[in-house]
Structure formats: C-alpha cells, structure tokens
N, C-alpha and C positions, 0 to 999 in steps of 0.2 A: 697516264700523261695526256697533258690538253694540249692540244694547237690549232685551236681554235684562235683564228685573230683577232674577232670579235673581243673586246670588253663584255667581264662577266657582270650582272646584273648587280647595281649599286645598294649597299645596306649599310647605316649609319654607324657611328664607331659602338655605339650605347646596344646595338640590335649585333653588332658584331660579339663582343664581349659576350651578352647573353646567349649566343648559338656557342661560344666556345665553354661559356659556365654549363652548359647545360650536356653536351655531348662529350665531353674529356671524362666526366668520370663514369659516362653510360658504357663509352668505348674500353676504358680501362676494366669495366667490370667485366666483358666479352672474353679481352684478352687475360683474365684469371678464370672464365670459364676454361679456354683453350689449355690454359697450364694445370687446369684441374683433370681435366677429360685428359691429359698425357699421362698423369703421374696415379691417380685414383688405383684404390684398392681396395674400396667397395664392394661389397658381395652383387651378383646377378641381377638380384631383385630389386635391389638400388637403381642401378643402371639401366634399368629397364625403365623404373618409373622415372628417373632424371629424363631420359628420351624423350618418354612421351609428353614432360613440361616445357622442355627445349624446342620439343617439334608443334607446342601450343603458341607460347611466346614467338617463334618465329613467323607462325600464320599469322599473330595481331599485327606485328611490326610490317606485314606485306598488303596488310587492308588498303595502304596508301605508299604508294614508293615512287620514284624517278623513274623515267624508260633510260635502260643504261648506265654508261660509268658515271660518277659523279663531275668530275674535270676539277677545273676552275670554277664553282659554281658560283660564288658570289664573291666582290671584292670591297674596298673602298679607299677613294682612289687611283691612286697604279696599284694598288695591293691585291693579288691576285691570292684565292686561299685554295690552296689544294690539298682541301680534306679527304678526299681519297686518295692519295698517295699512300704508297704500299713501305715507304719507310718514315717520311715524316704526317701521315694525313691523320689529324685527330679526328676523324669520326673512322678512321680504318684498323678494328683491332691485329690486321698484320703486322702492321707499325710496332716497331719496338717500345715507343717510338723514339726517333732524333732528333734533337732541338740547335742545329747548329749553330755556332755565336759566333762575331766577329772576333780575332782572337790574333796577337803579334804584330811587329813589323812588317811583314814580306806581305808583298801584293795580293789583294783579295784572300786574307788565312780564313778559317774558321777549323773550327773545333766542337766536339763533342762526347759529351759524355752518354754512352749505352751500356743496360744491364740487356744481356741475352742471357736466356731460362731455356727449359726445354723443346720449345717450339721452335730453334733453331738451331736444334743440334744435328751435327752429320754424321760423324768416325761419333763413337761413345763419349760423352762428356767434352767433345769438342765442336765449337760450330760449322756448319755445312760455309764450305768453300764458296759454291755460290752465292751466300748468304753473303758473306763477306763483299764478295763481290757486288752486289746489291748494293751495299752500305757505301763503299767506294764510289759509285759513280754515282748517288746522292750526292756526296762531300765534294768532290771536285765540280761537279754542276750547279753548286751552290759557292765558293770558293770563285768560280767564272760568272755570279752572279753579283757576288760582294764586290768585284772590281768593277761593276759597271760593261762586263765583258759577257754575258752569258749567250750562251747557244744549246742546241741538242749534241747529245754523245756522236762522235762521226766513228771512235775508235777506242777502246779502253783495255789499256794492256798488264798485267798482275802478276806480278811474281810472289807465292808464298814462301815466304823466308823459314817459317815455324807452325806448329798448330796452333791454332787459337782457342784459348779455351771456356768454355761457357763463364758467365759471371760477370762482370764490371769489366768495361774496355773503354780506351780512349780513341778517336776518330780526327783525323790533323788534316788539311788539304789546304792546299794555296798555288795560286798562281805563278806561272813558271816565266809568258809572253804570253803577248796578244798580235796580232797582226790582220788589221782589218776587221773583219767579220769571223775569224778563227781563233780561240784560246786555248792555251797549252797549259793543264793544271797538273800537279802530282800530289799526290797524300799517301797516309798508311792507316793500320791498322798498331791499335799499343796496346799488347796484355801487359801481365804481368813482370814478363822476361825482357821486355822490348817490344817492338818491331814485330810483324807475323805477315803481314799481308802490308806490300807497296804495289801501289798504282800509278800512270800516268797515262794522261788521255788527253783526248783532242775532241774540243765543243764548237761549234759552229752554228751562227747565225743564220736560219733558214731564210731562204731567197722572200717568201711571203713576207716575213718581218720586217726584213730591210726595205723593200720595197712599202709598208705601211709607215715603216719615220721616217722615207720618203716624202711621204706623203703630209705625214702630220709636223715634218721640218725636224731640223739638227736638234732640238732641246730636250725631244721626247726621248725619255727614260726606255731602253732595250725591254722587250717583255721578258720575261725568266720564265725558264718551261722546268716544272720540280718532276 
C-alpha cells in the first residue's frame, strides 16, 4: 500500500499500455512457476537443476531493481497504478489477480471474477481464510473508490458463512453510506453454493489527504489507496 501524497511520476497512455503489454504476461508466467513448484512431481534431480535456473534468472532480474516496494509507481493523470498490490498488482505474481468492474445499481458495486489454484489453499482443497479475507477488503476499498468515497480500511469485520472452495469464485462489494470523510461498504464471497465469506468495513479518508483537496480545492478527485 502507497500513501504517499505525492503524485506518482507521469507516463503517457501509449508508454502506459506497453509497461502493461509487456509485464502481465511476464507476471502471469511467475505465477504458473509458483503453481508448478506446489503440485510438481519431478524426480530430485529435476528439481535440483530447475533451482539452480530459478536462482540464475533471479540474480539477472536483480542486476537493476527499485530500493523498496513498488507503490504507486507511475500514473497518468489522477490514475494511480498499483502494480505492486498483493491482490490486484499486475507486475505482483501473488495477485490472483482481480480485475474489479463497475457492476449494479447500489452505490459504488463492483464485482469480480477469481480462479484460486493451489497457492491459496488452507484446510485441503479449500482456500485459506485469510486469503479470503485479503480479497474482501480489496473489493470494498475499491467499491468506496467507485463512489467517489475511498479511504484506508479503519475496521473490517467477516463472518464465514461456509468453506470456500478452490476453483472459480465470484467477488460483490458495494457501498452501504458515506458520512464525510468515512464509508461503510459490505461484499462477499460466491462459490459455488452461494455465499461463503461476508464482510462489512469501515474506510476513511486520512487526515493528510483531505487536508491536500484542501488544498488543491473541492473539484479534485479523492486519491484511492489499493
């Protein structure tokens, strides 16, 4: 997460496009390394030699790197990209990744569709609860986004209803109120049965931010923190 107030450094829509044509399917190849190395059944001597390719590749990729997390590293316009995020960041193979779209009548909805594979299972064949959890307070910080209402998580509460089970699930979250500088979203979790995991949280505009459209006047667009 960025909260950084600062404006990330500007790059044209034509130079945006080609960092996304170019790292979506470097990052997507990572994340069927990670689903390879879980399930593999390989003899030793495989796995040995896959290592020591993995731990080559790794040292080229490190010849040049960032100090640090990635953030918000570049935007265009108000568009803030937060390719390191750990659920929606396309250069981050923990990302499933989520793609949430505007979605219904009800205030600020979005929606999306996630396949989870083995890299986020918890009990056997089902996925880790926190995982779930993870995914939830994406969707409703995004949902306090689409309303023009976002803030940071202040409180996020979860009841699971059922297991979830690995494989295709749907993701729902939408705004509940807003009151000032604080929004109240709630979403779930949809397998196959239904319902598995409901949440409802509480987002809030940090003091920094409001004091910066303060500053730059009533018109400016709320920053979104992913």
């Amino acid at each position: 997460m960025s909260v950084n107030p600062d404006r990330p450094p500007e790059i044209s829509p034509d130079e945006l496009a080609e960092q996304e044509a170019l790292y979506t399917p470097f990052t997507q190849a990572v994340r069927e390394l990670v689903d390879a190395t879980i399930r593999t059944t390989v003899d030793p001597d495989t796995i040995r030699a896959a290592q020591a390719e993995i731990e080559a590749v790794t040292a080229r990729l490190r010849e040049r790197q960032i100090d640090g997390a990635l953030g918000a590293h570049f935007g265009h316009g108000r568009a803030r990209q937060p390719w390191g995020n750990t659920v929606v960041g396309v250069r981050n193979p923990v990302a499933p990744p989520v793609r949430p779209q505007p979605a219904g009548d009800r205030l600020g909805e979005v929606h999306a569709e996630v396949v989870l594979g083995a890299a986020y299972e918890g009990p056997p064949g089902l996925v880790h609860g926190g995982v779930s959890s993870l995914l939830l307070d994406q969707m409703l910080g995004n949902a306090a986004a689409a309303a023009r209402k976002p803030g940071m998580t202040a409180y996020l509460n979860l009841t699971y209803k059922q297991p979830t089970p690995l494989g295709r699930l749907r993701l729902e979250a939408w705004v509940e109120r807003s009151e000032g500088h604080k929004t109240w979203a709630r979403g779930h979790v949809v397998g196959p049965d239904g319902p598995t995991v409901e949440a409802e949280g509480l987002f809030v505009l940090p003091r920094w931010a409001r004091e910066l459209l303060a500053q730059r006047g009533a018109t400016e667009v709320p920053p979104t923190f992913e």
